[in-house]
Structure formats: structure tokens, C-alpha cells
N, C-alpha and C positions, 0 to 999 in steps of 0.2 A: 507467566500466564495470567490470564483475568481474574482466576481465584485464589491465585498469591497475592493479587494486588488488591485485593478484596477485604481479602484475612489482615493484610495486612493494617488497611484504613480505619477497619473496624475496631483495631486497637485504640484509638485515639479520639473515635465518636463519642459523643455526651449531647446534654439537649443544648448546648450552642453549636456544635460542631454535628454536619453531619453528612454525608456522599451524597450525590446524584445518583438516580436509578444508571447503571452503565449500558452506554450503548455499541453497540457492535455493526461496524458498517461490513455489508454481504456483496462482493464482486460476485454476481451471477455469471458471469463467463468464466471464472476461473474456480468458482465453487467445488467442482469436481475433482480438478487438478490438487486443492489444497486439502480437501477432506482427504487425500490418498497419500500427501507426501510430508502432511505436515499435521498428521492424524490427530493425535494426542494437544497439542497445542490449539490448533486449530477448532476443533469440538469445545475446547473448557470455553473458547473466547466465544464460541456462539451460544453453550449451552448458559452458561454465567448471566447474560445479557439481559436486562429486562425489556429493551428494545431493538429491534435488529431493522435498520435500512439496507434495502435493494438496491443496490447500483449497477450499471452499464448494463442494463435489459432493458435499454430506452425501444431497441429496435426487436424485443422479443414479442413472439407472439401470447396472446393471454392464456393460452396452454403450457407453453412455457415457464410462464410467470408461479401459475398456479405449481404446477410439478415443483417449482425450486422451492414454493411455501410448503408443502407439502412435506418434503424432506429437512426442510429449517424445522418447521412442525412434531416431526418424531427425534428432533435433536432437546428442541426449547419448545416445548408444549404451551408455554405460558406466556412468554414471551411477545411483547405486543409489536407486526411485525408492519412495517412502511413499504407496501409494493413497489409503490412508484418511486425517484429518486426522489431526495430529498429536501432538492432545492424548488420541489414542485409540492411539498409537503405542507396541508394545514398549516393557521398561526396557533388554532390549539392543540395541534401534535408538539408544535416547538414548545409551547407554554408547559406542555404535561411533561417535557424533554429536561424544560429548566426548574420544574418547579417541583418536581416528585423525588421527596428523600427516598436513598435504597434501605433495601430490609437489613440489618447489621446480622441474619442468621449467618450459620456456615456456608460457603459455597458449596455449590453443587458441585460434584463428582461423576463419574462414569456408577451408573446403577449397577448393581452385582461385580460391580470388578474387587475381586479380591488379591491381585496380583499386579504388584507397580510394572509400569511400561516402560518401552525405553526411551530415552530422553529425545526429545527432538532437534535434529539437529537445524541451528537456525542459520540464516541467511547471511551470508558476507555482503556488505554494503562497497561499493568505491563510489567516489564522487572527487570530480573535477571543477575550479572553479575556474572563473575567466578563460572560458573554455568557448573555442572556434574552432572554425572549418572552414579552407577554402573559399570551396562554393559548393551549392544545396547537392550537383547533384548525385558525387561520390557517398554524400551524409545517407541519401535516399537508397543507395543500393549497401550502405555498411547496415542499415535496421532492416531490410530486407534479410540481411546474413543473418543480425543478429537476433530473430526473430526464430532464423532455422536452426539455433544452436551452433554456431560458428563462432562463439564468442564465452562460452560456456554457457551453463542455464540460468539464462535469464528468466525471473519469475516477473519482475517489474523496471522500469526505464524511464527519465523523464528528467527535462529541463529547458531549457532557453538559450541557445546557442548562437551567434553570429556568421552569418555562412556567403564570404562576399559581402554583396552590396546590398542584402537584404538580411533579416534575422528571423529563425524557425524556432518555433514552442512544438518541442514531439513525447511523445507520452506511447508505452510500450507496454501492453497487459495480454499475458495469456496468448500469444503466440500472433497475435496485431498490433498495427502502430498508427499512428495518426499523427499527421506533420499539418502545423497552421502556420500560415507567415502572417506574423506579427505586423502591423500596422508602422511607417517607418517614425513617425514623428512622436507616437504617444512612446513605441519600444527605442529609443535612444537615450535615455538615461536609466531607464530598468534595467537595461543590456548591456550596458555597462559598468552597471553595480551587481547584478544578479546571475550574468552570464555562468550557466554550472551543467551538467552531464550529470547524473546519477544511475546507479547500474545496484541491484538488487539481485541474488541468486547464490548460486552454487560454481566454484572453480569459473570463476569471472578470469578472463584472458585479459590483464590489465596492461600489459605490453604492445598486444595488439591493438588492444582501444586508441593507445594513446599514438600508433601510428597514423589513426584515421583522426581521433579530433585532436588538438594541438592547446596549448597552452599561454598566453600569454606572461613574458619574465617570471617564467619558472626556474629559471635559474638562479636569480636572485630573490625571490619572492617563497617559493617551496610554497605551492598553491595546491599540493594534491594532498587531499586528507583518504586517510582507512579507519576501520573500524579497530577494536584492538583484534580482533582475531585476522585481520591483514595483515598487519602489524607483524604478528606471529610467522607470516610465511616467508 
């Protein structure tokens, strides 16, 4: 959590050495989903934060916007918050981003909580490298599935895959996906060094994934990496 790693840094500050105010980036589409399933975790990494950016509310409307500070608000009161995303962000936001040491107090906590919670439990990762497909358009109807939970629950999805005769960049958040084809001349050597699937969630179906995207000399090569708690099963 963000106030372990906090407590921890602060072991080792002095006046040459000293943190960054932390910053906390906010999926507004999925803000709800993670405040509920990943409670305890989730709350310390935004309450902790001295800065908190809004992301993928590019297409929200400004009532929208405002209700999600609102509720960042009664989380991190203080916390100075970047509505808009944050590649559209001031160069004196970035400046105050890079240049403002954090406070070495204790982290902040849940107010009145006088009873530990229970642990959260966190996210199995799998990731594929040199990882293709066919052609685009089975890939398009497996992020369809895996979107509806066909695949276990996916919380996040994302890579650059070769599919045929063309190469797809798709990105998977909060129950949508978005598929771009890649440009052919600049993506032929990124794509072939970078080519990877990653899959973030809960009780990930890694068997079935790998009927749908495939692997280049994985037989010789053992190109699929887990996490250790994969590892485990």
C-alpha cells in the first residue's frame, strides 16, 4: 500500500535525501468498481496522495467530472486534484509534480478505524510475450468474451500483438476495449521486439487464452512469464 511505502522512505530521508509529494493516478471509469473490491488498498493509495490525476473521463460530461472530485474529496480532502488527463496538464502542474518534497509525517490512515481490516486480496497478473493471432478478427470477438467475464475477471488487458498481415495495440479497462492498428512501417520492429498480451484480475483462464493467442518458439524459448502467486497454482 502507498502508506507502507511511505513509512517506509521516510526511514532513509535527511536534508540531502528526500521523496516526491506521491502521486496517485484515478481511472474514473473504474473508480467505483475498485473502491468496492479493492477497498482497503485502494482508499490508502488515494487518501496517501498529495496529488491525484483523472484519467479516461476524456468523454465524461463536467457533471460527471465534478461528482468523481467530489467523492476523491471526502476520500483526500487535501490532496491537489488534475481534472483533466494529464498529458493535457500545466507545465506548472508538472513542475510543482517534480519539484515538491513530501511531508515525512506518518501516513494517513482510515479516521476512527480502530479495527484492522482484512487483507486485500490482490490481482494475479499473466503475461505473454512474442504473442500473436492469426488474424484480427477472432482477436475482436475473444475481448468481446473477455470483457463479459469468459475469461475470468478481468480488471485490466493490454499489449501489442501481431494478427496476420497487420499488427493491433488493444487496451482493456472496466468492462471496454479499444483496438488500434498500428501503423505498418513504423510497428515492424517494435513488434517484433515488444510483441506481449497482459491479463490483470482474478481466476484468469490462462489455458483458454492461450488457445486464442499463440506464442511464437515457446517450446524452446518458455516465453510465458506469472507472477509468483501463478506460480502457486
Amino acid at each position: 500500500m502507498l502508506s507502507n511505502v511511505i513509512e517506509s522512505l521516510n526511514r532513509i530521508t535527511y536534508e540531502r535525501i528526500q521523496i516526491l509529494k506521491p502521486l496517485t493516478l484515478v481511472d474514473g471509469l473504474s473508480f467505483q468498481r475498485y473502491r468496492a473490491e479493492y477497498t482497503e488498498l485502494y482508499l490508502d493509495q488515494i487518501r496517501n496522495a498529495s496529488y491525484l490525476a483523472i484519467t479516461k473521463m476524456e468523454q465524461a460530461s463536467a457533471e460527471e467530472v465534478q461528482h468523481l472530485i467530489g467523492e476523491l474529496r471526502k476520500i483526500n480532502p487535501s490532496a491537489e486534484i488534475c481534472p483533466t488527463h494529464y498529458k493535457d496538464a500545466e507545465e506548472a502542474w508538472w513542475e510543482k509534480l517534480l519539484t515538491g518534497a513530501a511531508d515525512v509525517s506518518k501516513p494517513k490512515s482510515e479516521a476512527g478505524s480502530s479495527t484492522p481490516q482484512a487483507e486485500t486480496q490482490l490481482p494475479d497478473t499473466f503475461s505473454m510475450e512474442k504473442a500473436y493471432v492469426d488474424t484480427p478478427e477472432p482477436f475482436l470477438l475473444f475481448l468481446e468474451a473477455l470483457i463479459r467475464g469468459h475469461y475470468g475477471n478481468i480488471i485490466r488487458a493490454k499489449g501489442l500483438i501481431p494478427a496476420g498481415a497487420c499488427t493491433l495495440r488493444f487496451d482493456v479497462a472496466d468492462g471496454r476495449y479499444s483496438v488500434r492498428l498500428e501503423d505498418p512501417d513504423s510497428a515492424v520492429q517494435e513488434t517484433d521486439q515488444n510483441a506481449v498480451a497482459v491479463f490483470i484480475g482474478h481466476g484468469i483462464a490462462k489455458q483458454a487464452i492461450r488457445r486464442v493467442i499463440h506464442q511464437k518458439n515457446i517450446a524452446q524459448r518458455g516465453k510465458i512469464r506469472f507472477t509468483a502467486a501463478a506460480n502457486q497454482r
